[in-house]
TIVEXMI-822318 format. One record per residue (C-alpha): x, y, z; residue in three letters. Coordinates in steps of 0.2 Angstrom, whole numbers, always signed. Layout:
N
{xx: X, yy: Y, zz: Z, res: ALA};
...
***
This chain:
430
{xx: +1601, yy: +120, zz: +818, res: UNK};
{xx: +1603, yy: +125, zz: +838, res: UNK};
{xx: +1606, yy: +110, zz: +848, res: UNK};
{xx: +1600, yy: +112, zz: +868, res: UNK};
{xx: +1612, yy: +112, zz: +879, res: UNK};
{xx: +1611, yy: +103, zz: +898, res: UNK};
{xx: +1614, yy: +114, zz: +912, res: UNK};
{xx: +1631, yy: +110, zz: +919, res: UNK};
{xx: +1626, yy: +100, zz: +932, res: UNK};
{xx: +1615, yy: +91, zz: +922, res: UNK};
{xx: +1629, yy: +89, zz: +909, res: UNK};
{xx: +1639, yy: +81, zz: +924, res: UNK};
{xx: +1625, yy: +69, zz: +928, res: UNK};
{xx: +1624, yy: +63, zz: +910, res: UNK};
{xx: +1640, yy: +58, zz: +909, res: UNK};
{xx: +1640, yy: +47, zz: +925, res: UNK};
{xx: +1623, yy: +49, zz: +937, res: UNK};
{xx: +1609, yy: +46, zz: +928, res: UNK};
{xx: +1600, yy: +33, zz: +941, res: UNK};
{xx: +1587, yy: +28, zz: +951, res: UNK};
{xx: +1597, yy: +26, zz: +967, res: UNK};
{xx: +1603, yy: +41, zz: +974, res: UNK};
{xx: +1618, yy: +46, zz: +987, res: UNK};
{xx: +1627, yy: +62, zz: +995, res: UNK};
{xx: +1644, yy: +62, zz: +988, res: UNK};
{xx: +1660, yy: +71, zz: +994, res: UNK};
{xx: +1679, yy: +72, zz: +989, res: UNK};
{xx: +1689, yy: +73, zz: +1001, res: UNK};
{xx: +1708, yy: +73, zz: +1001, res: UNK};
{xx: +1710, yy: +56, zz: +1011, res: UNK};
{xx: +1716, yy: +42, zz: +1000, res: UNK};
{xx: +1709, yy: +22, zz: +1001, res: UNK};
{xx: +1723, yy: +13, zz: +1005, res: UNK};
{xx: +1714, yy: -3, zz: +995, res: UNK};
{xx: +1715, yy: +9, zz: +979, res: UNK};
{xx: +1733, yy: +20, zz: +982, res: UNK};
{xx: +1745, yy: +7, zz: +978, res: UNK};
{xx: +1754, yy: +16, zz: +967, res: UNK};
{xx: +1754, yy: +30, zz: +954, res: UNK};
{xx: +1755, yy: +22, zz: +940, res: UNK};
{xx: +1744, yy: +9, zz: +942, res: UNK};
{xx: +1756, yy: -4, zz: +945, res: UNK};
{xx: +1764, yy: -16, zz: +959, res: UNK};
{xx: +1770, yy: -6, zz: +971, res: UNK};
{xx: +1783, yy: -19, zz: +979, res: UNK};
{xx: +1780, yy: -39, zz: +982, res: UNK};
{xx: +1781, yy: -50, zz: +997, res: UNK};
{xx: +1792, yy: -65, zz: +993, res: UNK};
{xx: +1785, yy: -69, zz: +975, res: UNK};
{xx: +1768, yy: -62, zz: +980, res: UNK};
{xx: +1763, yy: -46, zz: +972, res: UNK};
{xx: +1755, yy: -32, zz: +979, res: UNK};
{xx: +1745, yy: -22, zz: +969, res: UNK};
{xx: +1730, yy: -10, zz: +967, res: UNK};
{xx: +1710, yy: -15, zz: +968, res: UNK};
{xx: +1708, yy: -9, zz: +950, res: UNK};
{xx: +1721, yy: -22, zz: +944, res: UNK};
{xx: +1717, yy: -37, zz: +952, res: UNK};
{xx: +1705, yy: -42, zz: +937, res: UNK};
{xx: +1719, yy: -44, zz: +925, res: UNK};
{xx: +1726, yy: -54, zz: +938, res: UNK};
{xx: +1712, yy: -65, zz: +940, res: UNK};
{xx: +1712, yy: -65, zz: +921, res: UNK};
{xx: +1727, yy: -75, zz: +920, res: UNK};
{xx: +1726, yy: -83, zz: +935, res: UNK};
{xx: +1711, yy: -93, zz: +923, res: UNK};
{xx: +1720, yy: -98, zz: +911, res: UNK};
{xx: +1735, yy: -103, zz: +921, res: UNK};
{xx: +1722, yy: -113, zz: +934, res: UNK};
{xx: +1709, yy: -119, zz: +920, res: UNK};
{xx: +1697, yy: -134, zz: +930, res: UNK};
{xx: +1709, yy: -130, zz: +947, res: UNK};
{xx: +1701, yy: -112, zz: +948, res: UNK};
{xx: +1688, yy: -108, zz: +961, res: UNK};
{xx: +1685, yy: -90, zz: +960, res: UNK};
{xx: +1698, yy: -76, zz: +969, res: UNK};
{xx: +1695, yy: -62, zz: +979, res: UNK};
{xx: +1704, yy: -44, zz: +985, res: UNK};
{xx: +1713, yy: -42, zz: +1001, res: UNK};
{xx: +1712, yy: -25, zz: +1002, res: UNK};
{xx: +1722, yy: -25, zz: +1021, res: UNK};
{xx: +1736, yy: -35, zz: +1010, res: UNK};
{xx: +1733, yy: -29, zz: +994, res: UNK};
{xx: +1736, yy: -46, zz: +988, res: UNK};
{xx: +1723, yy: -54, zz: +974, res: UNK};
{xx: +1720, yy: -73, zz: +986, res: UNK};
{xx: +1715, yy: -88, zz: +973, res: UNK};
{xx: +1705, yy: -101, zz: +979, res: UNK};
{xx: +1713, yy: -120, zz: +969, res: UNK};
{xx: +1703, yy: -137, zz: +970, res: UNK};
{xx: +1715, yy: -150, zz: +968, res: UNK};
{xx: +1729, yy: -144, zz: +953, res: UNK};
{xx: +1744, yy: -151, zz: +949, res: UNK};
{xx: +1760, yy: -143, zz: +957, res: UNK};
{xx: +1765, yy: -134, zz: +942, res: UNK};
{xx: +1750, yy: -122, zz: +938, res: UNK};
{xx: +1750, yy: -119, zz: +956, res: UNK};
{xx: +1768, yy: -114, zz: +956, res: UNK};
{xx: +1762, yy: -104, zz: +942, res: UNK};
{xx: +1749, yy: -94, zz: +948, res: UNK};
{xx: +1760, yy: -91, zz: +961, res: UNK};
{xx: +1775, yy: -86, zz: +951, res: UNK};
{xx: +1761, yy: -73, zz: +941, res: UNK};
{xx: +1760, yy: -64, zz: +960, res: UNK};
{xx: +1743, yy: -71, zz: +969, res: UNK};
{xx: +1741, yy: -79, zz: +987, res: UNK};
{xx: +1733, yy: -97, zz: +981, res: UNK};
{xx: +1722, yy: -105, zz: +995, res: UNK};
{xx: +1718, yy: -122, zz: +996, res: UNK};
{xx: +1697, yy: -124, zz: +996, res: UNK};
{xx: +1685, yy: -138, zz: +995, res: UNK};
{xx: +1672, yy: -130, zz: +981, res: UNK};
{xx: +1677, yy: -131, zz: +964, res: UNK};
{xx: +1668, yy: -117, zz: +952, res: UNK};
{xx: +1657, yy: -129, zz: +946, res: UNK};
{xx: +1652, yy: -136, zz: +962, res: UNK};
{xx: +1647, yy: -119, zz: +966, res: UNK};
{xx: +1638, yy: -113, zz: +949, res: UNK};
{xx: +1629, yy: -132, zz: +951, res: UNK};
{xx: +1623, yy: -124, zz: +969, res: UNK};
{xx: +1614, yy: -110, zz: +961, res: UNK};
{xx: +1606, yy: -119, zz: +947, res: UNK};
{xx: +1598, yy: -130, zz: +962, res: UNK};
{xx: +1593, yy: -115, zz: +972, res: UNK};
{xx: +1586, yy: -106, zz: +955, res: UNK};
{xx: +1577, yy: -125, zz: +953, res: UNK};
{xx: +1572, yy: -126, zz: +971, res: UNK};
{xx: +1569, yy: -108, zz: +981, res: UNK};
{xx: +1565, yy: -94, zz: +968, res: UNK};
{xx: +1555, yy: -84, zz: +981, res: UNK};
{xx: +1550, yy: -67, zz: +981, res: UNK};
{xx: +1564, yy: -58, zz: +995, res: UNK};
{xx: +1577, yy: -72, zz: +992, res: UNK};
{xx: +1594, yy: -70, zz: +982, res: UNK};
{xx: +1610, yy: -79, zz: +982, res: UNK};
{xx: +1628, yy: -75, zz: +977, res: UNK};
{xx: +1648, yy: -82, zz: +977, res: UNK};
{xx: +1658, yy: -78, zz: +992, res: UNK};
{xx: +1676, yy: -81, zz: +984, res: UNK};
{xx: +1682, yy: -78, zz: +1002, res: UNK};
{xx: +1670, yy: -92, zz: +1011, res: UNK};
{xx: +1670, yy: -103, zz: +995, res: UNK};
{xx: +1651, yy: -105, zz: +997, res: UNK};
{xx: +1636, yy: -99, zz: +992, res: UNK};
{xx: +1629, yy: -84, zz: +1001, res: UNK};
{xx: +1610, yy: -86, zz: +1001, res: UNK};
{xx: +1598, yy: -72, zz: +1010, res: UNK};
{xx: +1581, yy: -68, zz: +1013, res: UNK};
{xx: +1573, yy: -55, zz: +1017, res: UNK};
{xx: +1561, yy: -51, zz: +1028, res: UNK};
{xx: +1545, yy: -55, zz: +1020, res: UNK};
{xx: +1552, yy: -75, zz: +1018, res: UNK};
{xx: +1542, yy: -83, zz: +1032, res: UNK};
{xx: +1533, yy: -97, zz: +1037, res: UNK};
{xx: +1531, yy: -110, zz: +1023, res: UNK};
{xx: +1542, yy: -101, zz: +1012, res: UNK};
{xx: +1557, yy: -100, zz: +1025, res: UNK};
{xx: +1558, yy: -118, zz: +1027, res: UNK};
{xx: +1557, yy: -122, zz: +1010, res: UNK};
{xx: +1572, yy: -108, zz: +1007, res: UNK};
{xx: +1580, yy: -119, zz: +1024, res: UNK};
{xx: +1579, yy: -137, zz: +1015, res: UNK};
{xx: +1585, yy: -130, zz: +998, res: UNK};
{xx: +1600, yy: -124, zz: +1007, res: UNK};
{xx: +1602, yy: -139, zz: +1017, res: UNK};
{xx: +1602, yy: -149, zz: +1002, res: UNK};
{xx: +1617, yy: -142, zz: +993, res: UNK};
{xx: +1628, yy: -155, zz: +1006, res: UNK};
{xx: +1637, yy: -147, zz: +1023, res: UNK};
{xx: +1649, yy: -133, zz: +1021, res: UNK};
{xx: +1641, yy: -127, zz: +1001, res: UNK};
{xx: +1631, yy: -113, zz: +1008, res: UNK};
{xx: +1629, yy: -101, zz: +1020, res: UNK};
{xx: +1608, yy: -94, zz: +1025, res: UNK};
{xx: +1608, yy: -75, zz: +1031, res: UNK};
{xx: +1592, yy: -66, zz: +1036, res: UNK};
{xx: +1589, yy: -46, zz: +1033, res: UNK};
{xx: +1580, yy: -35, zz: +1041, res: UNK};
{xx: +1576, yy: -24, zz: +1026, res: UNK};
{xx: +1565, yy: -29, zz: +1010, res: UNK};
{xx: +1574, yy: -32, zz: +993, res: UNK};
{xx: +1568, yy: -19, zz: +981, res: UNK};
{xx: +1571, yy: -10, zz: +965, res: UNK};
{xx: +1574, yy: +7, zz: +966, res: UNK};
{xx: +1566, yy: +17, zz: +954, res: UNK};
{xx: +1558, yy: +32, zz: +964, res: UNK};
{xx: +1564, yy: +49, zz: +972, res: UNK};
{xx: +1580, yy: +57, zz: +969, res: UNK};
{xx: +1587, yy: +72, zz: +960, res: UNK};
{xx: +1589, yy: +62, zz: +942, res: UNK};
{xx: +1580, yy: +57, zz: +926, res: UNK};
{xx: +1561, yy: +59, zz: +926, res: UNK};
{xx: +1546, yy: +51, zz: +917, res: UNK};
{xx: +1529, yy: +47, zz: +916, res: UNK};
{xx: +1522, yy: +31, zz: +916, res: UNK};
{xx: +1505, yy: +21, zz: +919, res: UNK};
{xx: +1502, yy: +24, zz: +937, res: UNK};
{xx: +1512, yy: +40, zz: +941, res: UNK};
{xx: +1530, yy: +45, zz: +937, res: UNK};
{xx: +1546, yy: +36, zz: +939, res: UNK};
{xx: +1562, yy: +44, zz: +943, res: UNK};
{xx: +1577, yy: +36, zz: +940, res: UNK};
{xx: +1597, yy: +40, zz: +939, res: UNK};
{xx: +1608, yy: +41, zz: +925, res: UNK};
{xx: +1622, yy: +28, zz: +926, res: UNK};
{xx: +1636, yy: +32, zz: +912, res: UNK};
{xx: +1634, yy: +42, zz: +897, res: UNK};
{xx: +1641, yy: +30, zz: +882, res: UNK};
{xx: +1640, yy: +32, zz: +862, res: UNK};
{xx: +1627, yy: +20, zz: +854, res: UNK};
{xx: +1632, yy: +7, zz: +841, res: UNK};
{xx: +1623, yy: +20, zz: +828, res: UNK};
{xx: +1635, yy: +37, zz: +833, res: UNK};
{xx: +1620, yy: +44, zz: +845, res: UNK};
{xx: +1625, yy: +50, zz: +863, res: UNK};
{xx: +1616, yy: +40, zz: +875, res: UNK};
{xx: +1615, yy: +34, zz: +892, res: UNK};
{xx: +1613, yy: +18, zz: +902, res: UNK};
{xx: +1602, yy: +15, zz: +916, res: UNK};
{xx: +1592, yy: +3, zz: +927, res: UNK};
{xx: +1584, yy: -12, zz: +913, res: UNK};
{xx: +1568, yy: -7, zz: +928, res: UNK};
{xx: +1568, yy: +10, zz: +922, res: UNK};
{xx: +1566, yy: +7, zz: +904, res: UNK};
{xx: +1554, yy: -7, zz: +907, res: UNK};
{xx: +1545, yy: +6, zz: +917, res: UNK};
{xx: +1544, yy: +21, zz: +905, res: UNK};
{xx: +1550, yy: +26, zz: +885, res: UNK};
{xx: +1551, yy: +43, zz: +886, res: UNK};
{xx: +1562, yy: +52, zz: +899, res: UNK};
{xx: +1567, yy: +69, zz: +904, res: UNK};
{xx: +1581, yy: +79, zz: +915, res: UNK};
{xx: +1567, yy: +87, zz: +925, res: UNK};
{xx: +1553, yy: +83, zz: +937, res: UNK};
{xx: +1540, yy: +92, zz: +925, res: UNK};
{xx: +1552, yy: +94, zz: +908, res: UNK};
{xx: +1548, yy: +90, zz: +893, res: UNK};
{xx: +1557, yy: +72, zz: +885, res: UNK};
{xx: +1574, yy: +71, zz: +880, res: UNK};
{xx: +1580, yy: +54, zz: +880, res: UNK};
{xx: +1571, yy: +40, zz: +872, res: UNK};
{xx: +1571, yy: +20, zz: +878, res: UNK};
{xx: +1583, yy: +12, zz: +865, res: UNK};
{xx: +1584, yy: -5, zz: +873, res: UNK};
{xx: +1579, yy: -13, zz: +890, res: UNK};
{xx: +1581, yy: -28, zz: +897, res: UNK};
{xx: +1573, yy: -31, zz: +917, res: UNK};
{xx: +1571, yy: -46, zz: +922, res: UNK};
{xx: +1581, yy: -59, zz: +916, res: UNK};
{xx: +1599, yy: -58, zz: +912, res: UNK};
{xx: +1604, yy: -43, zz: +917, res: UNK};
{xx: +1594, yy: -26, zz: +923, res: UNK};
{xx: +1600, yy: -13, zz: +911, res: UNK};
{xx: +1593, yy: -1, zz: +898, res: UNK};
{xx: +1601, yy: +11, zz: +884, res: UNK};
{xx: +1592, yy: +26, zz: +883, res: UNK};
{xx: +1597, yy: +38, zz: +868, res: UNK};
{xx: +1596, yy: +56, zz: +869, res: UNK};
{xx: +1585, yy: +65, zz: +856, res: UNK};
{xx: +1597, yy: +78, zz: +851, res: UNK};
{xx: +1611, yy: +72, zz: +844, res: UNK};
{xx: +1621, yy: +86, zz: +850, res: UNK};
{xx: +1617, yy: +85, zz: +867, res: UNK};
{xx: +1633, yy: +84, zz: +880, res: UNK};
{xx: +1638, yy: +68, zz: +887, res: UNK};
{xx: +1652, yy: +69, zz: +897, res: UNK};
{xx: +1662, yy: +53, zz: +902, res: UNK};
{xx: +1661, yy: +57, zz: +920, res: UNK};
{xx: +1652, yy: +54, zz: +937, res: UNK};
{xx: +1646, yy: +70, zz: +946, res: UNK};
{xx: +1652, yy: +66, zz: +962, res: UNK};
{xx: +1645, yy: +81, zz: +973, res: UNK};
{xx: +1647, yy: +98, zz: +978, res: UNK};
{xx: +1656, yy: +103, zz: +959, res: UNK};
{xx: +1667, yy: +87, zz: +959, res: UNK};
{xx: +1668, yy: +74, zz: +943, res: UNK};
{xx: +1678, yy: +58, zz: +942, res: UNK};
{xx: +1683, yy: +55, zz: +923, res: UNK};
{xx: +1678, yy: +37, zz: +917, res: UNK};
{xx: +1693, yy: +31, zz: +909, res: UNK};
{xx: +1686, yy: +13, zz: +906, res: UNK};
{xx: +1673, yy: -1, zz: +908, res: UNK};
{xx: +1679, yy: -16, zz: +922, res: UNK};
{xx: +1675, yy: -30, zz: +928, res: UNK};
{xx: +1673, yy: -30, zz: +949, res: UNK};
{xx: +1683, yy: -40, zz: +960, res: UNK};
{xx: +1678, yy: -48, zz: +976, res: UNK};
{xx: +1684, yy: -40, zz: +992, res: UNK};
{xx: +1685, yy: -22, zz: +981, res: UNK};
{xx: +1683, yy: -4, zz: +986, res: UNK};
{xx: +1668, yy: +4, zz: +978, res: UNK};
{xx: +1657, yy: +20, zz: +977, res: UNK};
{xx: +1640, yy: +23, zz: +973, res: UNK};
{xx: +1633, yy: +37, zz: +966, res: UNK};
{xx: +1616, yy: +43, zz: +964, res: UNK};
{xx: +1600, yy: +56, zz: +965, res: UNK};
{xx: +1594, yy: +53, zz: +982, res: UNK};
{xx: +1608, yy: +49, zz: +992, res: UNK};
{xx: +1622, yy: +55, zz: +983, res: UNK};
{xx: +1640, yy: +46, zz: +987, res: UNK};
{xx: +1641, yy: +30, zz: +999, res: UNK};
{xx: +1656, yy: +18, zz: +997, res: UNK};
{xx: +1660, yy: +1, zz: +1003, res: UNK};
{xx: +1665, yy: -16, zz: +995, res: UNK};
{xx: +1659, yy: -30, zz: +983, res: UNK};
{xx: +1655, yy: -44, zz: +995, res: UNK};
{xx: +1648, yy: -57, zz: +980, res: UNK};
{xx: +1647, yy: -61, zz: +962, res: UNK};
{xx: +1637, yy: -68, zz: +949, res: UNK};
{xx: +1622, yy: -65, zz: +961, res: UNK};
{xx: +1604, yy: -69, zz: +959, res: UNK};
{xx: +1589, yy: -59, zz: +964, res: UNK};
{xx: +1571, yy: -63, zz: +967, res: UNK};
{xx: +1561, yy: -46, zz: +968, res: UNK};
{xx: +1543, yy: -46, zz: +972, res: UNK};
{xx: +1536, yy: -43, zz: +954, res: UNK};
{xx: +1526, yy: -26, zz: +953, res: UNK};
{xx: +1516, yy: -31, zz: +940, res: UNK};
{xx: +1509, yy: -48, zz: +946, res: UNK};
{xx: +1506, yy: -51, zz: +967, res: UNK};
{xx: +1511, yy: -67, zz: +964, res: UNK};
{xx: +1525, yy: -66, zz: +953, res: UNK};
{xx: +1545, yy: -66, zz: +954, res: UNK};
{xx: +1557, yy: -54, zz: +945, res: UNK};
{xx: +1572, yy: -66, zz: +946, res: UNK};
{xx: +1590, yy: -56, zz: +939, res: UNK};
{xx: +1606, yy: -67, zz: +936, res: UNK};
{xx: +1623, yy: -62, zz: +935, res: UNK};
{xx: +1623, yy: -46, zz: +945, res: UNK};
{xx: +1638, yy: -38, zz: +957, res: UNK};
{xx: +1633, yy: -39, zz: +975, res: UNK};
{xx: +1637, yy: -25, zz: +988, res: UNK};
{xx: +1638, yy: -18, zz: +1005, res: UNK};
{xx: +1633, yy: -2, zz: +998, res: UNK};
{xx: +1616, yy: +7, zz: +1004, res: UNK};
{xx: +1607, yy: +12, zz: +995, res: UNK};
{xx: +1588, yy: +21, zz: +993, res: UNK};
{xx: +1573, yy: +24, zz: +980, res: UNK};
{xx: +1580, yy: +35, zz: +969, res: UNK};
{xx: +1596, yy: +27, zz: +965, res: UNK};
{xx: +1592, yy: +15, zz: +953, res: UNK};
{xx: +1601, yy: +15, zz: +939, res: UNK};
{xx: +1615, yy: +25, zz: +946, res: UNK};
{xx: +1635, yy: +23, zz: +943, res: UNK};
{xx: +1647, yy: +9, zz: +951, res: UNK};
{xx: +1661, yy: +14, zz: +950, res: UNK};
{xx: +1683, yy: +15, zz: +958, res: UNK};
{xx: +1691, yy: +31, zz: +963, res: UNK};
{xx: +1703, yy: +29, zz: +948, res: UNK};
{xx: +1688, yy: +30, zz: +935, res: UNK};
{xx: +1684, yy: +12, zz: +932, res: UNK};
{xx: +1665, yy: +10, zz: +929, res: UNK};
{xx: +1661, yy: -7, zz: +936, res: UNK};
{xx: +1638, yy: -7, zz: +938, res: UNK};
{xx: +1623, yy: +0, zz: +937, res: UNK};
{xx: +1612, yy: +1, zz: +953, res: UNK};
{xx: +1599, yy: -13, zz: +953, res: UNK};
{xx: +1590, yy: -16, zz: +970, res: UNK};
{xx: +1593, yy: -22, zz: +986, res: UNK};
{xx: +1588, yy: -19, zz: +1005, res: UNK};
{xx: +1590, yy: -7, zz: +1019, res: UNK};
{xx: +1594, yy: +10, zz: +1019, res: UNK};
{xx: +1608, yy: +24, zz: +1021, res: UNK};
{xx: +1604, yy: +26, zz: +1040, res: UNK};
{xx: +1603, yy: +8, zz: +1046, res: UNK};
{xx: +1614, yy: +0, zz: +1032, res: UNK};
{xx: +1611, yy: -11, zz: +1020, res: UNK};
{xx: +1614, yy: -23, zz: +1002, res: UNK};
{xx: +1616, yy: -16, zz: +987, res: UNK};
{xx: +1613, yy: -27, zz: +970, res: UNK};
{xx: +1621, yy: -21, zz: +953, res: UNK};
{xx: +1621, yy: -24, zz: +934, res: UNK};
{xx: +1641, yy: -26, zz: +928, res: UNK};
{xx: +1644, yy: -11, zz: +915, res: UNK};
{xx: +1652, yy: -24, zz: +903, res: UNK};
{xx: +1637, yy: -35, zz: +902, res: UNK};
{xx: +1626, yy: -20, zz: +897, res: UNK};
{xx: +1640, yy: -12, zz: +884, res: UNK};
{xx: +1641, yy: -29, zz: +877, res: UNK};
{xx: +1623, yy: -33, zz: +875, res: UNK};
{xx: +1620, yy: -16, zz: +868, res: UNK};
{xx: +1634, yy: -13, zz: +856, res: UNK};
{xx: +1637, yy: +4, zz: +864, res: UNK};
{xx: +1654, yy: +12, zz: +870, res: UNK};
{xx: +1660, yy: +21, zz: +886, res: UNK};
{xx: +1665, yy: +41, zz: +880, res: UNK};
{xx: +1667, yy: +44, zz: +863, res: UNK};
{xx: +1666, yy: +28, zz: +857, res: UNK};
{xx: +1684, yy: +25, zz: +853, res: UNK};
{xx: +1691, yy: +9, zz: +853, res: UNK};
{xx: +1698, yy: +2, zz: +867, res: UNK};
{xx: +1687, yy: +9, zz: +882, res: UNK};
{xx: +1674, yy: -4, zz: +886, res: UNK};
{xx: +1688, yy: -19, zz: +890, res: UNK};
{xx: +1680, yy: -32, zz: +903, res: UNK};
{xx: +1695, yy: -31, zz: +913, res: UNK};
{xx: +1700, yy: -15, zz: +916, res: UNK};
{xx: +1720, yy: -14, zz: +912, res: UNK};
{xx: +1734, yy: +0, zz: +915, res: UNK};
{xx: +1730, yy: +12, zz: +904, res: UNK};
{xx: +1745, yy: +18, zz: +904, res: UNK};
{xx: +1751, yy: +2, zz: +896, res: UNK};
{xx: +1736, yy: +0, zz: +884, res: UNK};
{xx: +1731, yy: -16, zz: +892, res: UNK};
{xx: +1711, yy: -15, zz: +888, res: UNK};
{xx: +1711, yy: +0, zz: +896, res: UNK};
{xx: +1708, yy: +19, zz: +889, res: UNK};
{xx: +1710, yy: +38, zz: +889, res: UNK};
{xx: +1701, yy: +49, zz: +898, res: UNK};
{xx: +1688, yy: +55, zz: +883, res: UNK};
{xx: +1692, yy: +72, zz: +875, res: UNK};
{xx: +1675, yy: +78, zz: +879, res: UNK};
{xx: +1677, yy: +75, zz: +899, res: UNK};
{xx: +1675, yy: +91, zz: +911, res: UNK};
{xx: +1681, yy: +84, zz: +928, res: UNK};
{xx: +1689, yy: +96, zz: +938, res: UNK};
{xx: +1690, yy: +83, zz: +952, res: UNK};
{xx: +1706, yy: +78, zz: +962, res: UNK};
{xx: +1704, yy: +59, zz: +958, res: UNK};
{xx: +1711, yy: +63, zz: +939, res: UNK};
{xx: +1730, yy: +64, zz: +947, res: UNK};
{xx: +1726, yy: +55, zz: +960, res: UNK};
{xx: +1730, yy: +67, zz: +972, res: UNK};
{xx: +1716, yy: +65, zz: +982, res: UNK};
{xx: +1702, yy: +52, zz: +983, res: UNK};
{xx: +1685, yy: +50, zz: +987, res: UNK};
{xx: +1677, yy: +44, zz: +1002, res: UNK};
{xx: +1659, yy: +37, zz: +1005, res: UNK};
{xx: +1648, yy: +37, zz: +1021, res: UNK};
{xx: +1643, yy: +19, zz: +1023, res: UNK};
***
């Protein structure tokens, strides 16, 4: 039986672009210096017992930094200028404290425990679920970061005001934007369909192995709600089916299987202009970490996670009247545009961290950028970064090089890019 075959580029785009959001990307040979910390992944020196280490790491770090801390932790955040991971304590006796420092992090003293901050949210998801509103963590303020947009006016501005002022003095910080939260599920060079209405474009995120053996790909949960059948051209005929969608809810994610079981998927990200970045494993993202965004109508913009365990309130496009709340997503100063959605999260070294959800502004004036965690998505689905071999989809994303939840590249990557060595690195507009 002959199996089609994607074109190159689209081949590329499988394995890491397929979104709705969409960015111009470029490798250039000028390395971050938040992600060059060493070539091997590993502290590169250490300031007194403090170590200093590489963005990419700082989750396993923060991993232990949990155990060790228990009730005492209150989140932790990257300092890229430092390359230090800085954890925030509440209380603790001496000896986990001289513990988490002993295991390499800066501890700083806060006033919010995690629970105190999680209690926040429920209050503000009880109190101020309003269309153009969202909330989120900030490790680094140890508050809760609330914003509106700018359709949150009047009546609806004070009630988002009173919620805030609520929470007690010093639990939450209330921004305004300019722009309009928003999904972005329209325009770009990415995955097609039609739908009741008119047709949706989207951007392939990652291409994964289903539970089942099938080569798939994730996407936007908005995009699958949106439409079943999907195609790698504007006019094409379908070539991917809707496995599974979730949008809103917990989570904004989908899994769409490709009908031809032979079809291509390379574990990559197309990074522009004949560029890939391999996908060596599935993260989770740190506060305070270097990022890129890729996708179909804007192609490469980097910049850093600013929040997590976000919640967003999207105008519902189904009901005037209605909220499509999110939970648990990564928040961003990435921009972003229609056409994006869907698109890949991801580090220079190949950790894929998100999924482009929605946010406000745009690539000219600047902007939020809201994202679905990769891990969450695999995990609900059952499916696996690459080939689906064991140990590529760890939550935490380890040295691979020491096997600590981390993986191979898969055998069936193409990238010819610099950021497989290391060599060079990528580099974003913002």
């Amino acid at each position: 039986m002959s199996h089609k075959r994607m074109p190159r580029r689209k081949a590329a785009m499988a394995a890491g672009g397929v979104a709705a959001l969409g960015a111009a990307a470029f490798l250039l040979p000028h390395a971050n210096a938040s992600q060059d910390a060493g070539d091997d992944g590993r502290a590169s020196g250490t300031t007194g017992t403090t170590r200093t280490l590489r963005a990419t790491d700082a989750p396993d770090l923060d991993a232990r930094l949990r155990k060790i801390l228990g009730d005492a932790f209150a989140g932790s955040y990257y300092d890229s200028g430092r390359q230090q991971l800085v954890v925030n304590v509440v209380g603790g006796d001496d000896n986990v404290i001289v513990q988490a420092k002993k295991a390499g992090a800066v501890v700083r003293q806060v006033a919010h425990s995690a629970a105190e901050l999680k209690s926040a949210a429920r209050t503000l998801k009880a109190e101020a679920t309003i269309p153009g509103t969202s909330w989120a963590v900030d490790p680094r303020t140890n508050k809760v970061l609330v914003t509106a947009d700018s359709t949150v006016t009047g009546a609806e501005w004070a009630r988002l005001r009173s919620a805030v002022r609520g929470l007690g003095p010093g639990m939450a910080t209330l921004d305004k934007t300019t722009g309009t939260f928003k999904t972005f599920a329209s325009g770009g060079d990415a995955v097609f369909s039609q739908a009741q209405g008119g047709s949706v474009r989207c951007s392939l995120g990652f291409n994964v192995t289903a539970a089942d053996g099938r080569p798939a790909f994730l996407t936007a949960g908005h995009c699958g709600v949106a439409a079943r059948k999907w195609s790698d051209a504007a006019a094409g005929e379908p070539m991917a089916t809707v496995d599974q969608a979730t949008f809103p809810g917990a989570g904004d994610f989908s899994l769409v299987t490709y009908d031809d079981p032979g079809t291509p998927a390379p574990g990559e990200v197309d990074a522009g202009d004949g560029r890939t970045v391999p996908i060596r494993r599935a993260a989770e993202a740190t506060a305070g970490q270097a990022v890129f965004r890729m996708g179909s109508t804007t192609g490469l913009h980097g910049g850093r996670v600013t929040g997590l365990d976000a919640t967003v309130n999207f105008q519902s496009e189904t009901d005037p009247d209605g909220v499509d709340t999110v939970t648990g997503l990564i928040r961003t100063d990435v921009c972003a545009e229609p056409g994006d959605s869907g698109g890949p999260l991801f580090t220079q070294d190949g950790s894929a961290l998100g999924l482009t959800s929605g946010g406000s502004g745009d690539c000219t004036g600047g902007g939020e950028t809201f994202f679905q965690p990769v891990t969450t998505a695999l995990q609900a689905t059952g499916a696996s970064l690459g080939d689906g071999g064991e140990g590529d989809q760890a939550g935490a994303g380890g040295d691979p090089s020491e096997g600590g939840g981390g993986s191979s590249v898969p055998s069936h990557a193409s990238g010819s890019g610099g950021a497989d060595d290391g060599s060079s690195s990528l580099t974003g507009t913002r």
